[in-house]
LOPAZA-606909 format. One line per 8 residues: number of its first residue (from 1); their letters; for each residue x, y, z of C-alpha. Coordinates in nm, 4 decimals. Example, Ala and Ser with C-alpha at 12.3 -4.5 7.8 and 13.67 -1.06 7.14 Angstrom:
1 = as = 1.2300/-0.4500/0.7800 | 1.3670/-0.1060/0.7140
***
This chain:
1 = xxxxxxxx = 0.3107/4.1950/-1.9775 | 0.3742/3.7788/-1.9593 | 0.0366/3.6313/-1.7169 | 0.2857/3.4192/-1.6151 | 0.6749/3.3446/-1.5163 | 0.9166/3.0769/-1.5968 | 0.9770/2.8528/-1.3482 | 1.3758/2.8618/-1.1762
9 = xxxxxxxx = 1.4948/2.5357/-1.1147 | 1.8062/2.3643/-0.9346 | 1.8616/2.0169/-1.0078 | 1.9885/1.8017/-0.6478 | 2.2244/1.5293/-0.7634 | 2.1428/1.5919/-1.0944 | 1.8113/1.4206/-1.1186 | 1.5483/1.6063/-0.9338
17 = xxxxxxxx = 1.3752/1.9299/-1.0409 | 1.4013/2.2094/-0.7341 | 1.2133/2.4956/-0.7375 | 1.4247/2.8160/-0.6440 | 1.1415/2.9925/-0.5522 | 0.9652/2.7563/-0.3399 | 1.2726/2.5145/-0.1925 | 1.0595/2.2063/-0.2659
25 = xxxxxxxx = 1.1422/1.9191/-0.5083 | 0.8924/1.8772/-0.8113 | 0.8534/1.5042/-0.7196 | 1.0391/1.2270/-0.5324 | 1.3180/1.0764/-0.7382 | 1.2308/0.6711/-0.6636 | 0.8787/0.6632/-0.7334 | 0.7008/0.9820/-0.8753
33 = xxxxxxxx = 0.5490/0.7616/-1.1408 | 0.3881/0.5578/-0.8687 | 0.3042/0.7863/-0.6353 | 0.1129/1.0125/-0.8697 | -0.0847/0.7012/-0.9386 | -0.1137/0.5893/-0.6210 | -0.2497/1.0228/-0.5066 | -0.4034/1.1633/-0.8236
41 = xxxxxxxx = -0.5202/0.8867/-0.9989 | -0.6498/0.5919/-0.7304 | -0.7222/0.8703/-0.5159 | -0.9776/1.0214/-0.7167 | -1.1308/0.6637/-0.8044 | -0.9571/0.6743/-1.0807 | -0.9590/0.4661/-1.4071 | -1.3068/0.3420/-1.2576
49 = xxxxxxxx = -1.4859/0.6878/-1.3426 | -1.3779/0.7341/-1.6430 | -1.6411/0.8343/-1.9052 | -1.6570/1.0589/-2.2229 | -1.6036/1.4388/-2.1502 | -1.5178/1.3010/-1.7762 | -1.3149/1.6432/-1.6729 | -0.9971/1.6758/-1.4820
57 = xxxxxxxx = -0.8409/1.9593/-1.3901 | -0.4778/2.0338/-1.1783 | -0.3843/2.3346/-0.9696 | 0.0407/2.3059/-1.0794 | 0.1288/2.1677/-1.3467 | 0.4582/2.1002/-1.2876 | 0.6718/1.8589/-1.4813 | 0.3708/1.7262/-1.6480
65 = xxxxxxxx = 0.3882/1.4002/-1.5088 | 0.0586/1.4144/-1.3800 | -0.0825/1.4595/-1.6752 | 0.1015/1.1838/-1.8491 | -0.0144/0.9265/-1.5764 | -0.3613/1.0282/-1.6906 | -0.2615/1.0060/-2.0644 | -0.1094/0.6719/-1.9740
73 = xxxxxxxx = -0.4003/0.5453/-1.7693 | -0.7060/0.6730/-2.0679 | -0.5302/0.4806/-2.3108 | -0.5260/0.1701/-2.0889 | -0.9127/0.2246/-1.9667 | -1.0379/0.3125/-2.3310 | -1.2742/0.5616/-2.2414 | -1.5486/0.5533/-2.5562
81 = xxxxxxxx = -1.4717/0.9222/-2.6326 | -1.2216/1.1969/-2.5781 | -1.1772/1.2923/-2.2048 | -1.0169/1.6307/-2.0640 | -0.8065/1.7755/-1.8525 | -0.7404/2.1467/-1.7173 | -0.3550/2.2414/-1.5619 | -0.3620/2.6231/-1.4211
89 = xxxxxxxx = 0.0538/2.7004/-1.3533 | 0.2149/3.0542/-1.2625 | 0.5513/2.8956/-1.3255 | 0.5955/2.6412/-1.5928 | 0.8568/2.4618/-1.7228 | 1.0766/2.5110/-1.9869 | 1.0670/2.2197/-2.2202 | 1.4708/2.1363/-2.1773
97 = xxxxxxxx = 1.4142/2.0911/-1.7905 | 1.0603/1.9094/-1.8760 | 1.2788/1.6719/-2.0535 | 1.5720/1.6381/-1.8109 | 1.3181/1.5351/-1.5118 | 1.0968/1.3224/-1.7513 | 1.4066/1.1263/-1.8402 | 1.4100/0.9144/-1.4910
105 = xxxxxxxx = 1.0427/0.7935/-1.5715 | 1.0780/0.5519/-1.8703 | 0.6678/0.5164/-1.8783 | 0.6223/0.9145/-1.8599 | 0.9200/1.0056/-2.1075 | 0.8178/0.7730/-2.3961 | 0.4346/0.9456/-2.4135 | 0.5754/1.2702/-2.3788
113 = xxxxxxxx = 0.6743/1.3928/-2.7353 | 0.3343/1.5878/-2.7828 | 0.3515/1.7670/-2.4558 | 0.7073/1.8566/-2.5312 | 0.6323/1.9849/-2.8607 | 0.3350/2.1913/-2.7309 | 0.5853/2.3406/-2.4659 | 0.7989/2.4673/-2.7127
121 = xxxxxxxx = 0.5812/2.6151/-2.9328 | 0.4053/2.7998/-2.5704 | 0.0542/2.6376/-2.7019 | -0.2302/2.5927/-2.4582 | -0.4229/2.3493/-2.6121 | -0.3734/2.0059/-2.7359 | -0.4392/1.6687/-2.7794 | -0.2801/1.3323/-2.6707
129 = xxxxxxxx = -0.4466/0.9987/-2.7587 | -0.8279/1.0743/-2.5930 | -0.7110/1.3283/-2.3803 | -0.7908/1.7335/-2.4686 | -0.5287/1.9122/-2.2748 | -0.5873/2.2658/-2.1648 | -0.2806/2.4584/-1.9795 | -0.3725/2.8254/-1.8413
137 = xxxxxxxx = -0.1000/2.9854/-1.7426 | -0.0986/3.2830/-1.4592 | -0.2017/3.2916/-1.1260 | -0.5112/3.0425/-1.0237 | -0.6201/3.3230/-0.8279 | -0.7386/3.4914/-1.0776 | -0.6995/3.2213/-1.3711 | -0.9528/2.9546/-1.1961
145 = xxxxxxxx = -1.2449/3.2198/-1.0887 | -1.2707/3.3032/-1.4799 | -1.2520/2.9511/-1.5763 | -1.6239/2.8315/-1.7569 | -1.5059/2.4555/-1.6586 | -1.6431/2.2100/-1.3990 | -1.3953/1.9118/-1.2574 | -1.5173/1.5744/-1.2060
153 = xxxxxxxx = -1.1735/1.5363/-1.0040 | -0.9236/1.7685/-0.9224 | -0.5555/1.7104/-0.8195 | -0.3945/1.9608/-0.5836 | -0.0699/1.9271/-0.6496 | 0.1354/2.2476/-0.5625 | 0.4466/2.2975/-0.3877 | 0.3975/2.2484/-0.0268
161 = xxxxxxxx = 0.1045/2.4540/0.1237 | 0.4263/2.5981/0.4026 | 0.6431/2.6616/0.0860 | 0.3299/2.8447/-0.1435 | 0.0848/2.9018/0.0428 | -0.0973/3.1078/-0.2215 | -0.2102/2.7811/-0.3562 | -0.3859/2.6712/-0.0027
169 = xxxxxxxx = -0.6283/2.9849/0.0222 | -0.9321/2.8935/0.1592 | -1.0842/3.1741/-0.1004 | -0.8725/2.9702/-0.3779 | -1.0088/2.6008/-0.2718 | -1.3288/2.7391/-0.2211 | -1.3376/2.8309/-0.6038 | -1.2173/2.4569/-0.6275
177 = xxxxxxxx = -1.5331/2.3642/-0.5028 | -1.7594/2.5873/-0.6827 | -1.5546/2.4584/-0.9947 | -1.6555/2.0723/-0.9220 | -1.9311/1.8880/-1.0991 | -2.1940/1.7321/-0.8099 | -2.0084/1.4426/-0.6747 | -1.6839/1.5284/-0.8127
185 = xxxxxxxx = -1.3421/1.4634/-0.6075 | -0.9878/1.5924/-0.4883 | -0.7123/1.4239/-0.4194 | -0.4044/1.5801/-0.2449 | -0.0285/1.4862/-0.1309 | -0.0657/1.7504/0.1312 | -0.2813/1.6502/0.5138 | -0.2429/1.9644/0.6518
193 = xxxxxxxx = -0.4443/2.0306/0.8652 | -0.5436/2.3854/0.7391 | -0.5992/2.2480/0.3506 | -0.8010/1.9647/0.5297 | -1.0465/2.2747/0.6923 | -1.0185/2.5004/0.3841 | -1.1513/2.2152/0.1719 | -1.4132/2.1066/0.4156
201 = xxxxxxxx = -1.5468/2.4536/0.4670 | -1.6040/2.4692/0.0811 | -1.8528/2.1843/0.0964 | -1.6240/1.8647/0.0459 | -1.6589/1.5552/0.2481 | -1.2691/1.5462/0.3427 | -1.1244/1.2239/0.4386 | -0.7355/1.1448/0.5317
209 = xxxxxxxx = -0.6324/0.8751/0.3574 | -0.3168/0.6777/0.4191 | -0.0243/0.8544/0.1904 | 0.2103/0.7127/-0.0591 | 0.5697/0.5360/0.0522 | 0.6495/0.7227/0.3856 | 0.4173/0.9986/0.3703 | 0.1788/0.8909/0.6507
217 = xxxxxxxx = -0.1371/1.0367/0.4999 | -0.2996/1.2178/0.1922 | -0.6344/1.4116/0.1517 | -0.9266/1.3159/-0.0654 | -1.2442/1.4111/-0.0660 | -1.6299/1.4547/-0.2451 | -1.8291/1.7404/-0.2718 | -2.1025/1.6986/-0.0292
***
């Protein structure tokens, strides 16, 4: 039996990834590139922290743009040795629609070759520039309690915490936070006001930050 299922996606106007499971777009259309920088990256204090072995890791993987920000942004910051970073996904991608919503980000479809190729071969580890790249497929519920790793930054980045809740346990985030290094981060889309508890009741300083575009706020936080 698979640990994990492909994702079902609808394309609106032809350009944006929707998951049929969830009803929620993968990213917005005008400025996913930016926004992930502005959330996942600058939100976690990001290229600034950078060091050898520095350790991300990503509850939903999604398109992979995420991780090619990251990719993008190591290769910029020169970090003086390889760097990681963790994805756990129930529902990934299929290469072909990987490629189809890459193709509207110029910056994120020309470094994606390697993550494409990995994708079609179903591999779960590989490497692009200084970055390791680990994908664990199946459900973080019971993917991320078995996982050996600690995050210097995590981005929470799954489908709406009304849409999948399953993401936004407080039991889940709470594994979050025993899976941080001491001072590590989150950063988050989402300001709900129940992910915003969760997070804080698993020993992160929470903080609601002003959000990308016209998303009034974002999350981010330190574990106390």
């Amino acid at each position: 039996m698979s640990d994990h299922q492909q994702a079902e996606i609808t394309w609106r106007d032809g350009a944006v990834p929707v998951s049929r499971r969830f009803d929620d777009p993968y990213y917005s259309l005008d400025s996913g590139w930016d926004e992930t920088a502005h959330v996942f990256l600058a939100g976690n204090g990001l290229p600034a922290r950078l060091r050898p072995g520095f350790q991300v890791a990503e509850l939903g993987f999604g398109t992979g743009l995420n991780l090619l920000a990251f990719v993008a942004m190591a290769a910029e910051a020169k970090p003086a040795g390889p760097v990681r970073f963790t994805s756990f996904e129930l529902f990934p991608m299929s290469a072909d629609d990987m490629v189809q919503a890459l193709a509207h980000f110029p910056e994120a479809a020309a470094l994606a070759a390697p993550m494409i190729a990995a994708r079609e071969q179903d591999m779960r580890v590989w490497t692009m520039g200084e970055v390791e790249v680990e994908l664990i497929l199946g459900d973080a519920r019971q993917t991320l309690p078995a996982w050996q790793g600690q995050a210097d930054a995590w981005f929470l980045d799954g489908f709406a915490p009304a849409k999948n809740p399953e993401l936004w346990e407080p039991a889940l985030l709470s594994e979050v936070a025993r899976h941080t290094a001491p001072g590590g981060s989150f950063a988050t889309y989402t300001a709900a006001g129940a992910v915003r508890a969760a997070l804080g009741e698993a020993g992160f300083a929470v903080e609601r930050i002003p959000g990308f575009g016209r998303k009034r706020h974002m999350t981010v936080g330190t574990l106390a």
